[in-house]
Jmol script that loads the backbone (N, CA, C; Angstrom):
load data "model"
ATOM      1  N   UNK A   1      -9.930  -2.507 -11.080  1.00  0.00           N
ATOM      2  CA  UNK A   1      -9.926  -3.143  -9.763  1.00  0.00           C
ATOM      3  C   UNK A   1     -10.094  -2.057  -8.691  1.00  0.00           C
ATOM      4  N   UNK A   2     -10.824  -2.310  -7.595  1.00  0.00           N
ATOM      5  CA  UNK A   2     -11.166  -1.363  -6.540  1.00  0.00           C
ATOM      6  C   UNK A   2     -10.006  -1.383  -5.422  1.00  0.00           C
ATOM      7  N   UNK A   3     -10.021  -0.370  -4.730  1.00  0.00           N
ATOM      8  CA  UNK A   3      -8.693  -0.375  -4.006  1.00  0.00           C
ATOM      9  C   UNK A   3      -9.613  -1.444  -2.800  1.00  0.00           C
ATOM     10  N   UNK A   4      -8.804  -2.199  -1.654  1.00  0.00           N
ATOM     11  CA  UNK A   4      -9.416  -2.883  -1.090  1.00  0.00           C
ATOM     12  C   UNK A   4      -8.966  -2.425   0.556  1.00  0.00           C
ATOM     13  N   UNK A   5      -9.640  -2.738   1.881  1.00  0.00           N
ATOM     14  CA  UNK A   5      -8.820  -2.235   2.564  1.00  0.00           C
ATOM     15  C   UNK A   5      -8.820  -3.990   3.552  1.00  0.00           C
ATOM     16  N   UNK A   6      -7.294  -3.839   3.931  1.00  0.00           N
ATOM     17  CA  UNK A   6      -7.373  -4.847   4.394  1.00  0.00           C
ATOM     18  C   UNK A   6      -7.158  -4.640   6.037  1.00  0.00           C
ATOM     19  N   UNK A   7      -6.972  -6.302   6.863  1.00  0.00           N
ATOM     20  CA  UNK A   7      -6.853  -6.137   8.545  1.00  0.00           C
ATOM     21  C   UNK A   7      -5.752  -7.094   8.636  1.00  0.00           C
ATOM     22  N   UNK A   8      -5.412  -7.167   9.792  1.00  0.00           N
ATOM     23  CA  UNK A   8      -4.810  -7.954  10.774  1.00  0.00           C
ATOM     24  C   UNK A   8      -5.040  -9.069   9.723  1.00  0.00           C
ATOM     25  N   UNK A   9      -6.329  -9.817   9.887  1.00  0.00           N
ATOM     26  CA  UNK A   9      -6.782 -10.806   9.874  1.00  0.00           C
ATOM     27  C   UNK A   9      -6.948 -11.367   8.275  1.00  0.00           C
ATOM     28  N   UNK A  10      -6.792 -10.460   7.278  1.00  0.00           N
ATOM     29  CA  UNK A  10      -7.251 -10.865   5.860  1.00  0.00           C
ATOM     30  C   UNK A  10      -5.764 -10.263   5.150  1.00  0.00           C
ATOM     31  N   UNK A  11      -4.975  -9.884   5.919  1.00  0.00           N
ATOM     32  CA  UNK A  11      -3.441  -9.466   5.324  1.00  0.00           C
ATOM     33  C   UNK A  11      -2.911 -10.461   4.777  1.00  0.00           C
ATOM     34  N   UNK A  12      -2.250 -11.671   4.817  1.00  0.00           N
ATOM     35  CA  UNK A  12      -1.899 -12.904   4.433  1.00  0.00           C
ATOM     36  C   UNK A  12      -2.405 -12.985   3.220  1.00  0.00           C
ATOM     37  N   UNK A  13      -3.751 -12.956   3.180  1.00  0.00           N
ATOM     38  CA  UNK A  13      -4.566 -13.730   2.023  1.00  0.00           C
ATOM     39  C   UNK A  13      -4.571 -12.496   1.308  1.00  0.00           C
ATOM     40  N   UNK A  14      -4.754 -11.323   1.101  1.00  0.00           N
ATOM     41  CA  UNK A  14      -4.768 -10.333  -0.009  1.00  0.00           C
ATOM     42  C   UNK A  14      -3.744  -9.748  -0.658  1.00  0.00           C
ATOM     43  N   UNK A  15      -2.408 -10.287  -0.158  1.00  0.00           N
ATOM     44  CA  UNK A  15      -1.204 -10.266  -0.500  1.00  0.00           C
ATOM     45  C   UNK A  15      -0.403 -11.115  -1.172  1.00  0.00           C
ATOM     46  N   UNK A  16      -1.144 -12.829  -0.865  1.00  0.00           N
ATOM     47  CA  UNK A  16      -0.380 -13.936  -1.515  1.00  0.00           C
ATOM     48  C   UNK A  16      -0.112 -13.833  -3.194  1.00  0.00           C
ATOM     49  N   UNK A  17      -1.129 -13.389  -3.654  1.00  0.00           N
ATOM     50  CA  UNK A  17      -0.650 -13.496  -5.192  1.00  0.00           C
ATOM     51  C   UNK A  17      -0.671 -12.254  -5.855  1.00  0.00           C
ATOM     52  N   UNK A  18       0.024 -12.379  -6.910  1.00  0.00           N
ATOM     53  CA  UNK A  18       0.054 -11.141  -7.771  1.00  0.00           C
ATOM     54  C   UNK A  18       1.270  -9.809  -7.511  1.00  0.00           C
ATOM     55  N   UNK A  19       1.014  -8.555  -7.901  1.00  0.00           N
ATOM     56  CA  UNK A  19       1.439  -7.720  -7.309  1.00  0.00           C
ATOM     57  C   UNK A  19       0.432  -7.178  -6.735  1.00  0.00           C
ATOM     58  N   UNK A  20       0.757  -6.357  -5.248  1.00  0.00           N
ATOM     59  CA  UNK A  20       0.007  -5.547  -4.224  1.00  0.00           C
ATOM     60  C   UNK A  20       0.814  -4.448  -3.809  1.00  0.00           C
ATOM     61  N   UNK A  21       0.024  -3.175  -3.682  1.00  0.00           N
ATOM     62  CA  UNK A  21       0.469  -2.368  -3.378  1.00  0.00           C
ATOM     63  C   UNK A  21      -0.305  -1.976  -2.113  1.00  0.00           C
ATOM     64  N   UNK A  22       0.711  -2.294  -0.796  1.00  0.00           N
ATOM     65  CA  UNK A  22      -0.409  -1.310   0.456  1.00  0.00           C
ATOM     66  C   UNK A  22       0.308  -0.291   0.930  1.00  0.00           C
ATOM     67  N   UNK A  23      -0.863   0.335   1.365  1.00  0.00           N
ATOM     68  CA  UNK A  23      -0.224   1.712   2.214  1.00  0.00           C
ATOM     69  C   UNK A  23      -0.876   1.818   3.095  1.00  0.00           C
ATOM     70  N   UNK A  24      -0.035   1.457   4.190  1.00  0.00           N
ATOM     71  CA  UNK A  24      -0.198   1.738   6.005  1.00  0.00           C
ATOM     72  C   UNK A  24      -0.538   3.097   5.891  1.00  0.00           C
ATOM     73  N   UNK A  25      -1.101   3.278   6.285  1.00  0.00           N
ATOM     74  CA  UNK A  25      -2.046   5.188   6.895  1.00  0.00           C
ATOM     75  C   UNK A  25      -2.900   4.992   8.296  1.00  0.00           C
ATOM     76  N   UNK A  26      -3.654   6.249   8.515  1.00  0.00           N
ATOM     77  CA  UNK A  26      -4.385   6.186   8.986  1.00  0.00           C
ATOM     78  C   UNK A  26      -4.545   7.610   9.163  1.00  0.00           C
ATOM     79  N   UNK A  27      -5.988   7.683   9.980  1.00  0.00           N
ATOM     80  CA  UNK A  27      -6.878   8.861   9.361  1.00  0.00           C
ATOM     81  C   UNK A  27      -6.331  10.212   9.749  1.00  0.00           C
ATOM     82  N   UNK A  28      -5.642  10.052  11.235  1.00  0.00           N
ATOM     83  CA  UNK A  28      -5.720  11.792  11.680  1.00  0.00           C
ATOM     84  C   UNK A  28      -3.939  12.228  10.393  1.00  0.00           C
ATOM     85  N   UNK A  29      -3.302  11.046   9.428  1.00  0.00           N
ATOM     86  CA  UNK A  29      -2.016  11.235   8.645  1.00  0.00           C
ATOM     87  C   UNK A  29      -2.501  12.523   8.052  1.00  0.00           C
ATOM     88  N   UNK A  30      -1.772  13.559   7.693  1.00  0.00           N
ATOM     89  CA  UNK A  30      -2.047  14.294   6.891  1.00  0.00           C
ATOM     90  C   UNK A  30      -1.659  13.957   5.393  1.00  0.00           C
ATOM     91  N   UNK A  31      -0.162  13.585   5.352  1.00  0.00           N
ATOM     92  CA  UNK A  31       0.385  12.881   3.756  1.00  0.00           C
ATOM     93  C   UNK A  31      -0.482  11.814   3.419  1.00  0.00           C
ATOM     94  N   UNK A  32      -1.444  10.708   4.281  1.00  0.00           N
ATOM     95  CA  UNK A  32      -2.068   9.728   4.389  1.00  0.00           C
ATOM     96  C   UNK A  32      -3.257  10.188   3.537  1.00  0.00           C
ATOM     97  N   UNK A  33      -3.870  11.308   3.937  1.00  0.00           N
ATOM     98  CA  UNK A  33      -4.841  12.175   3.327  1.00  0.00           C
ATOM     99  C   UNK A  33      -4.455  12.400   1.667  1.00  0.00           C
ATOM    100  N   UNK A  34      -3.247  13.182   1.541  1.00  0.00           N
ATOM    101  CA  UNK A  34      -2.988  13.696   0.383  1.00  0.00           C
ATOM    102  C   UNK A  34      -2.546  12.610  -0.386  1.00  0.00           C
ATOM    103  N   UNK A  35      -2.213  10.960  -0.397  1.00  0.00           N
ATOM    104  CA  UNK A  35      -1.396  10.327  -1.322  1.00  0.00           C
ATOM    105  C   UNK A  35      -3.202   9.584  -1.285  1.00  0.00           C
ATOM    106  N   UNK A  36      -3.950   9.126  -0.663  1.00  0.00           N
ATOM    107  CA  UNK A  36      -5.323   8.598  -1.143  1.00  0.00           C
ATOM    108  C   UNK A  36      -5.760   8.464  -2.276  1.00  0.00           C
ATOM    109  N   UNK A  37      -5.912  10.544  -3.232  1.00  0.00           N
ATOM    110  CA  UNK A  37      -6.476  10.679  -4.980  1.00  0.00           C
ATOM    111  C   UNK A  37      -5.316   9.954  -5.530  1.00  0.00           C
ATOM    112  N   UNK A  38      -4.448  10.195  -5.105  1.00  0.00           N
ATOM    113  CA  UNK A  38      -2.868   9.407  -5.941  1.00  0.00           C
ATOM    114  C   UNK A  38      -3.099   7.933  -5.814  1.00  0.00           C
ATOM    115  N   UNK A  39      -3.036   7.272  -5.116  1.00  0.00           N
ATOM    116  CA  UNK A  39      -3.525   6.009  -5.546  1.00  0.00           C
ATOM    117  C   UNK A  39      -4.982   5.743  -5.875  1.00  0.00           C
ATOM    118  N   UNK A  40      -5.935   5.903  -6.019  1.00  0.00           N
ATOM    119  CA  UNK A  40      -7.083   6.504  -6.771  1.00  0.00           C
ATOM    120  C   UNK A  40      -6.854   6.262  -8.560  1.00  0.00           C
ATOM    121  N   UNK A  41      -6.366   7.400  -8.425  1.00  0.00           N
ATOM    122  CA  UNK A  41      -5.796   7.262 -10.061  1.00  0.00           C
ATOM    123  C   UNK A  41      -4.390   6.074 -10.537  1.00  0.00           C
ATOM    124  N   UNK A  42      -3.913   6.073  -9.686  1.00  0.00           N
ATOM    125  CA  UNK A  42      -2.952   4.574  -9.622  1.00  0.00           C
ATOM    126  C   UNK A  42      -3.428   3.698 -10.295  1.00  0.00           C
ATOM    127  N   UNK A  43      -4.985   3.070  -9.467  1.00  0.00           N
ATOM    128  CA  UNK A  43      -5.958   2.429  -9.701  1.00  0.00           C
ATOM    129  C   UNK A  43      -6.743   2.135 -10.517  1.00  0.00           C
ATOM    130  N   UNK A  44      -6.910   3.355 -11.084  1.00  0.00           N
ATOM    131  CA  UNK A  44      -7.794   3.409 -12.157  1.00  0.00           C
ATOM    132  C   UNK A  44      -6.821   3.553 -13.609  1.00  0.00           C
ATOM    133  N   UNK A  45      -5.589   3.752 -13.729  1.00  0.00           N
ATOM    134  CA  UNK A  45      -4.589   3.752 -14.807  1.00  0.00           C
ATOM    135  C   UNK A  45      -4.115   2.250 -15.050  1.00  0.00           C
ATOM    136  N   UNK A  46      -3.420   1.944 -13.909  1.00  0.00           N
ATOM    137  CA  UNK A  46      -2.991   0.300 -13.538  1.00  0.00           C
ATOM    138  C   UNK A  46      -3.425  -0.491 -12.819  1.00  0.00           C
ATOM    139  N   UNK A  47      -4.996  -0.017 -12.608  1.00  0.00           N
ATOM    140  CA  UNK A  47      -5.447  -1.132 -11.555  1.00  0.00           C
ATOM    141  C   UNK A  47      -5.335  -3.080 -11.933  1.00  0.00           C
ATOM    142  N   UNK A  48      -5.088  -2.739 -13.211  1.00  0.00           N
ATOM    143  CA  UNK A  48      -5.085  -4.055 -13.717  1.00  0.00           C
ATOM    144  C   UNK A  48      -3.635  -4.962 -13.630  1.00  0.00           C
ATOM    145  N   UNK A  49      -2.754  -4.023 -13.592  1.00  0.00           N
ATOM    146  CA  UNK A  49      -1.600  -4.581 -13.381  1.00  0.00           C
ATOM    147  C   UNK A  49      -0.974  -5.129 -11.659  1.00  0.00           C
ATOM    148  N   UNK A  50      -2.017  -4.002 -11.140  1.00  0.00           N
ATOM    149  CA  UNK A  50      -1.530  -4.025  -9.366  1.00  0.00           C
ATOM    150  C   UNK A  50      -2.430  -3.605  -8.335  1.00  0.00           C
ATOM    151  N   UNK A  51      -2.458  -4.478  -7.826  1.00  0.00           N
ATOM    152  CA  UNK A  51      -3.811  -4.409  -6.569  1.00  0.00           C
ATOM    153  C   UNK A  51      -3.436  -3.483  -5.299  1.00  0.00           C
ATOM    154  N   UNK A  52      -4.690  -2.462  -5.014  1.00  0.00           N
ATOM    155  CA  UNK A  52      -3.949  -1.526  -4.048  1.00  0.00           C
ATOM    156  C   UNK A  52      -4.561  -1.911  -3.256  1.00  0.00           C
ATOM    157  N   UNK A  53      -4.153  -1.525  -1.804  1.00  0.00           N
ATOM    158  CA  UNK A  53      -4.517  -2.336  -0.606  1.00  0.00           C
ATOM    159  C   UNK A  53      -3.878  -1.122   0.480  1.00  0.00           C
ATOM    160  N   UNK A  54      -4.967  -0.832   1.321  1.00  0.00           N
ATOM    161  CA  UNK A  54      -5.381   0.409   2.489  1.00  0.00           C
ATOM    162  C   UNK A  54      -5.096  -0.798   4.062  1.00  0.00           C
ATOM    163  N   UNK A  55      -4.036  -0.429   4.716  1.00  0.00           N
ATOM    164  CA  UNK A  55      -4.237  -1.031   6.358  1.00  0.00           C
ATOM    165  C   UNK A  55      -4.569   0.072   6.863  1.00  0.00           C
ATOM    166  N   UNK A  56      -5.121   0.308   7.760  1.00  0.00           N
ATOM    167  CA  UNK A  56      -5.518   1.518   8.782  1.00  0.00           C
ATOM    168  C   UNK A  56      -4.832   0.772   9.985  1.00  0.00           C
ATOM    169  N   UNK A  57      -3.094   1.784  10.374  1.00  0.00           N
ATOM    170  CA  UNK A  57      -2.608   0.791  11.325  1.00  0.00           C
ATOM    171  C   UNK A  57      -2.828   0.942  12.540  1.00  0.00           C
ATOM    172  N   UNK A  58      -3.670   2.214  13.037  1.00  0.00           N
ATOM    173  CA  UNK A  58      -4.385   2.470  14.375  1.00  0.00           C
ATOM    174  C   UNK A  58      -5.088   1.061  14.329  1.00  0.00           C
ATOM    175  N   UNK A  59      -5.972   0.714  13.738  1.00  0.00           N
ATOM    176  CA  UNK A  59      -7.073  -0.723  13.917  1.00  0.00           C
ATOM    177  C   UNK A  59      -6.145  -1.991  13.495  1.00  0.00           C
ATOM    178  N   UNK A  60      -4.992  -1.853  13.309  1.00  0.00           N
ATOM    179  CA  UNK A  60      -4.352  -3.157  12.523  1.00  0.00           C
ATOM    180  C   UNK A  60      -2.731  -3.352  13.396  1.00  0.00           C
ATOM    181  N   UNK A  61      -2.498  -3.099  14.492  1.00  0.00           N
ATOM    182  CA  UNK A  61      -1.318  -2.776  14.821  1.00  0.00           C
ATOM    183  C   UNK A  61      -0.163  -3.974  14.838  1.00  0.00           C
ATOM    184  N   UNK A  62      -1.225  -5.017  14.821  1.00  0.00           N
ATOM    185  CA  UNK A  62      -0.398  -6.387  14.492  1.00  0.00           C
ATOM    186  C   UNK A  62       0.355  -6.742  12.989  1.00  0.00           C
ATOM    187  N   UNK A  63      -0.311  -6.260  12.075  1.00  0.00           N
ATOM    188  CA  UNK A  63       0.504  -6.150  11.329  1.00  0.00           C
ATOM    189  C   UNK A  63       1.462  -5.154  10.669  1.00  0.00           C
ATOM    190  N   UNK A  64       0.998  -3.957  11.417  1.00  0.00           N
ATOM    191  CA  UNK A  64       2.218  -2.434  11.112  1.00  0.00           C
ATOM    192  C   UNK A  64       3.299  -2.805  12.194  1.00  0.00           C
ATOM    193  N   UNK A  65       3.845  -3.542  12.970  1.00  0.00           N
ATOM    194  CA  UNK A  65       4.367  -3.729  14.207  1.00  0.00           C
ATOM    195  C   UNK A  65       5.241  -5.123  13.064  1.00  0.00           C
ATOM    196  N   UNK A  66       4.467  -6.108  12.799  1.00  0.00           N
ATOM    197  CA  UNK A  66       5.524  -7.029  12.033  1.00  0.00           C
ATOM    198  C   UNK A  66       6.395  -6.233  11.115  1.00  0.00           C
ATOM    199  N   UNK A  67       5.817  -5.894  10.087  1.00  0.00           N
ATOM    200  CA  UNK A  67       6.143  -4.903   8.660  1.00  0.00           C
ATOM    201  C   UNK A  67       7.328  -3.548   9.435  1.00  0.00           C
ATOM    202  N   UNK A  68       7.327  -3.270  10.739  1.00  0.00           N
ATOM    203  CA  UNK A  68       8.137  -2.428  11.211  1.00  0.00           C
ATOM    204  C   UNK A  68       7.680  -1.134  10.880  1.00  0.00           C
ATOM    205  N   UNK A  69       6.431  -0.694  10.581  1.00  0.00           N
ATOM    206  CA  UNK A  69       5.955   0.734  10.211  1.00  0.00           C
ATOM    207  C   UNK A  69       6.078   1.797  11.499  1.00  0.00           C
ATOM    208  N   UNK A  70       7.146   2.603  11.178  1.00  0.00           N
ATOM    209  CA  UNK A  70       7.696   3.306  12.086  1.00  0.00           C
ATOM    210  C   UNK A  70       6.949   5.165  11.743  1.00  0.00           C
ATOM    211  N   UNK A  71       6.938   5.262  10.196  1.00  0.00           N
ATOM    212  CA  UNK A  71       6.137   6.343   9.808  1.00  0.00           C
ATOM    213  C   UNK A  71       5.215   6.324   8.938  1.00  0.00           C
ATOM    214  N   UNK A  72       3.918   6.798   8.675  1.00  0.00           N
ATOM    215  CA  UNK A  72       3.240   6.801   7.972  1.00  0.00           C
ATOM    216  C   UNK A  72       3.229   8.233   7.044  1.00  0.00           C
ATOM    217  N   UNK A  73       2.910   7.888   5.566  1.00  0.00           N
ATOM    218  CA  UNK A  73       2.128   6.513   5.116  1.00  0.00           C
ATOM    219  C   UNK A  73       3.556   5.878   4.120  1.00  0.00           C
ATOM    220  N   UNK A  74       3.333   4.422   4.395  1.00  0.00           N
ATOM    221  CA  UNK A  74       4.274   3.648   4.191  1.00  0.00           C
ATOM    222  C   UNK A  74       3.967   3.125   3.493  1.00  0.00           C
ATOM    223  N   UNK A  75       4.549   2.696   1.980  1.00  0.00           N
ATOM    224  CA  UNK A  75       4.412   1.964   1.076  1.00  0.00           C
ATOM    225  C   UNK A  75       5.101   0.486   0.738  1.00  0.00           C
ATOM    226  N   UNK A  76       4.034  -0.641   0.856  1.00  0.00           N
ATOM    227  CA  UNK A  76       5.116  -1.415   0.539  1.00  0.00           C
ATOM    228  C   UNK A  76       4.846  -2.222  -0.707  1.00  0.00           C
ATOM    229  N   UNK A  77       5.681  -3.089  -1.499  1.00  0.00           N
ATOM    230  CA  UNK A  77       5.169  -3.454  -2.254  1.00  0.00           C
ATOM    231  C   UNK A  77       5.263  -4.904  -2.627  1.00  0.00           C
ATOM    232  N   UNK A  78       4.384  -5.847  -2.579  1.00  0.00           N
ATOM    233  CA  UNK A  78       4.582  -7.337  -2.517  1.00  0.00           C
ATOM    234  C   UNK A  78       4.695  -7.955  -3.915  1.00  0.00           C
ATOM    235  N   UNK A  79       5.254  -8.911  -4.013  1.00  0.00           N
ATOM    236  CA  UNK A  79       5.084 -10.063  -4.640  1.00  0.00           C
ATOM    237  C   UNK A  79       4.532 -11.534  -4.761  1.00  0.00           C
ATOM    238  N   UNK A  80       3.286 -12.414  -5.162  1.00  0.00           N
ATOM    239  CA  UNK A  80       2.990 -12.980  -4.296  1.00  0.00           C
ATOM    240  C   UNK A  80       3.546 -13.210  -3.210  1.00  0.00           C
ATOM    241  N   UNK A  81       3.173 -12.486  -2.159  1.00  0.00           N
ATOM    242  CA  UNK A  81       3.071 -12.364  -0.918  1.00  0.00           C
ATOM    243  C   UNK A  81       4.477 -12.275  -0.089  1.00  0.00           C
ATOM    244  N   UNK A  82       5.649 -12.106  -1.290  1.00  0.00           N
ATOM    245  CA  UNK A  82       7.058 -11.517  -0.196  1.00  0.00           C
ATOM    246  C   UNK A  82       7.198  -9.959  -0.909  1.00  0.00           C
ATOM    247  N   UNK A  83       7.903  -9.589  -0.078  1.00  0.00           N
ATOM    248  CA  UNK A  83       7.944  -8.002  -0.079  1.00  0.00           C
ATOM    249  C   UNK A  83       9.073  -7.825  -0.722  1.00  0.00           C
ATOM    250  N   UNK A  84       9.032  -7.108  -1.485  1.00  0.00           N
ATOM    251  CA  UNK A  84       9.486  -6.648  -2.762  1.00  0.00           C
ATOM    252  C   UNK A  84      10.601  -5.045  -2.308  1.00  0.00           C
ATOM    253  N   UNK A  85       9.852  -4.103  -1.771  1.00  0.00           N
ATOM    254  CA  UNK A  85      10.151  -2.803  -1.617  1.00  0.00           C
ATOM    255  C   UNK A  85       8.941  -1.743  -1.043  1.00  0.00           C
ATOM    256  N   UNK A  86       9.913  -1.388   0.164  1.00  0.00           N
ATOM    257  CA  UNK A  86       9.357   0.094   0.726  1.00  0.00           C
ATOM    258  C   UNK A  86       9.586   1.246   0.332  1.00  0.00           C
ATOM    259  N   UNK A  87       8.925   1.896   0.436  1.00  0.00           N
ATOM    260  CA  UNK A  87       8.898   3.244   0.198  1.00  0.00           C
ATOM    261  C   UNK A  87       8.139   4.770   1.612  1.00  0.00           C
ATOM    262  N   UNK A  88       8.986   5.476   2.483  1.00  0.00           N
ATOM    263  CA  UNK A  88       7.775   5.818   3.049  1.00  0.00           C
ATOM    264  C   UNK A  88       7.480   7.551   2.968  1.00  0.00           C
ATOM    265  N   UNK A  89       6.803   8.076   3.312  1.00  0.00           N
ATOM    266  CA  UNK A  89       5.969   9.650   3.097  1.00  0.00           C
ATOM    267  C   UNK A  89       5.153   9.410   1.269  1.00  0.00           C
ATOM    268  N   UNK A  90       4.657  11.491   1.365  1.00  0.00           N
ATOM    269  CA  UNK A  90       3.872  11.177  -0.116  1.00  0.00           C
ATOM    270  C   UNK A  90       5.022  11.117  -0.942  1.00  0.00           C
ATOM    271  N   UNK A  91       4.621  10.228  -2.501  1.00  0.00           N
ATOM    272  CA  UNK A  91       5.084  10.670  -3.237  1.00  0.00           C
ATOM    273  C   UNK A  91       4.263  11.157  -4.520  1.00  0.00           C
ATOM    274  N   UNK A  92       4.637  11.475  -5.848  1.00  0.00           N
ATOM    275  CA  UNK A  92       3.902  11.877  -6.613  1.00  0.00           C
ATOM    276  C   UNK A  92       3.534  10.872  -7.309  1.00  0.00           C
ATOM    277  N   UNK A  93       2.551  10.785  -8.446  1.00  0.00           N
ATOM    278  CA  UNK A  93       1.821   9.409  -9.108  1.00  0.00           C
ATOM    279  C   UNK A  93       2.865   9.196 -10.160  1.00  0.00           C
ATOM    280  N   UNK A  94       4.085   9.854 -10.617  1.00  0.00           N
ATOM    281  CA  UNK A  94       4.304   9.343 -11.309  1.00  0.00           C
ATOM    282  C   UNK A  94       5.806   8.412 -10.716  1.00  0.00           C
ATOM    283  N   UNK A  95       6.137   9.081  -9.752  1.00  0.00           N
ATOM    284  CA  UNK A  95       7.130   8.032  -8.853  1.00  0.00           C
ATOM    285  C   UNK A  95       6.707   7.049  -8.371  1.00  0.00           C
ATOM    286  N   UNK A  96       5.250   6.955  -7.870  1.00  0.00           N
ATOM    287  CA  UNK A  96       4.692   5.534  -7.682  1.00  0.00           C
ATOM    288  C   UNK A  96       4.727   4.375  -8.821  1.00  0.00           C
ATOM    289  N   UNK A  97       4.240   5.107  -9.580  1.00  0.00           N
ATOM    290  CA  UNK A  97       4.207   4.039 -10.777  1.00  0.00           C
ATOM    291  C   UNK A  97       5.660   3.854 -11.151  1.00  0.00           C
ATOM    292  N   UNK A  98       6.258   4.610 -11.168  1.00  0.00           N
ATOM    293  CA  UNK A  98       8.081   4.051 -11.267  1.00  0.00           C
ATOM    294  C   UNK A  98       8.244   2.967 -10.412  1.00  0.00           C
ATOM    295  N   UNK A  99       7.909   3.449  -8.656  1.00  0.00           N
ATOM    296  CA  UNK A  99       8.291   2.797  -8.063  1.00  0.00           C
ATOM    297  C   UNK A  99       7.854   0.738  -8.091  1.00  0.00           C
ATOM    298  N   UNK A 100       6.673   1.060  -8.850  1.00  0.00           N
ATOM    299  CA  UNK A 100       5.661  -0.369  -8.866  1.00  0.00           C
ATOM    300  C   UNK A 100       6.677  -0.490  -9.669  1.00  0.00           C
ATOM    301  N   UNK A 101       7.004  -0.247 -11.286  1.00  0.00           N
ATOM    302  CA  UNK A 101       7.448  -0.779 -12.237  1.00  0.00           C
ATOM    303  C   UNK A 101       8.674  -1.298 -12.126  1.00  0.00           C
ATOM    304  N   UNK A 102       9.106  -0.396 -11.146  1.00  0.00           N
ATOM    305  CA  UNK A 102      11.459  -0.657 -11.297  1.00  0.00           C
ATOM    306  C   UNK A 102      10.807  -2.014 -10.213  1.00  0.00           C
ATOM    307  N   UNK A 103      10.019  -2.167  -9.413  1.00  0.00           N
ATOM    308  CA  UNK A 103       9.950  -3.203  -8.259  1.00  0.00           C
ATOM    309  C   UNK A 103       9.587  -4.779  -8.257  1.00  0.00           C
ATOM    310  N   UNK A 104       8.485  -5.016  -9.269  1.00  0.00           N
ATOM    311  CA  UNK A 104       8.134  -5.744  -9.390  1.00  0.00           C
ATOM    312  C   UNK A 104       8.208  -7.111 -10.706  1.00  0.00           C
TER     313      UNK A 104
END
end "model"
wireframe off; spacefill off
backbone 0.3
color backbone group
């Protein structure tokens, strides 16, 4: 599965089912930069188990403002479509995948 990036406007719907993993970033983040290959390979290990999902919250502020994203990059992690667990700064790929697994 390809990582997807979502908006304001298509957040609702790319979150309702399944598990999702997004991460609020945006471009000038530096950790935002460095956790990217990490979910990358996330993706490509468990993409099948969990859908990753990119807000850019400079262009999306309506929904980093609901979600309360105070620092980036912020991880959260849904369940059809209720939120499960945050997480925020980098972490390493193999605490992510902990973090998906203990979460969901």
């Amino acid at each position: 599965m390809a990582i997807v990036h979502v908006t304001d406007q298509n957040f609702s719907e790319e979150i309702a089912s399944g598990v999702v993993l997004v991460d609020f970033w945006a471009t000038w983040c530096g950790p935002c930069k460095m956790i990217a290959p990490v979910l990358e390979e996330i993706d490509a290990e468990i993409g099948d188990q969990v859908k990753i999902a990119k807000l850019d919250v400079d262009n999306n502020q309506g929904t980093a403002a609901e979600y309360q994203v105070m620092s980036i990059p912020t991880l959260m992690l849904f369940k059809d479509g209720e939120l499960k667990a945050k997480t925020v700064g980098f972490q390493p790929k193999e605490a992510l995948i902990e973090f998906i697994n203990d979460n969901n």
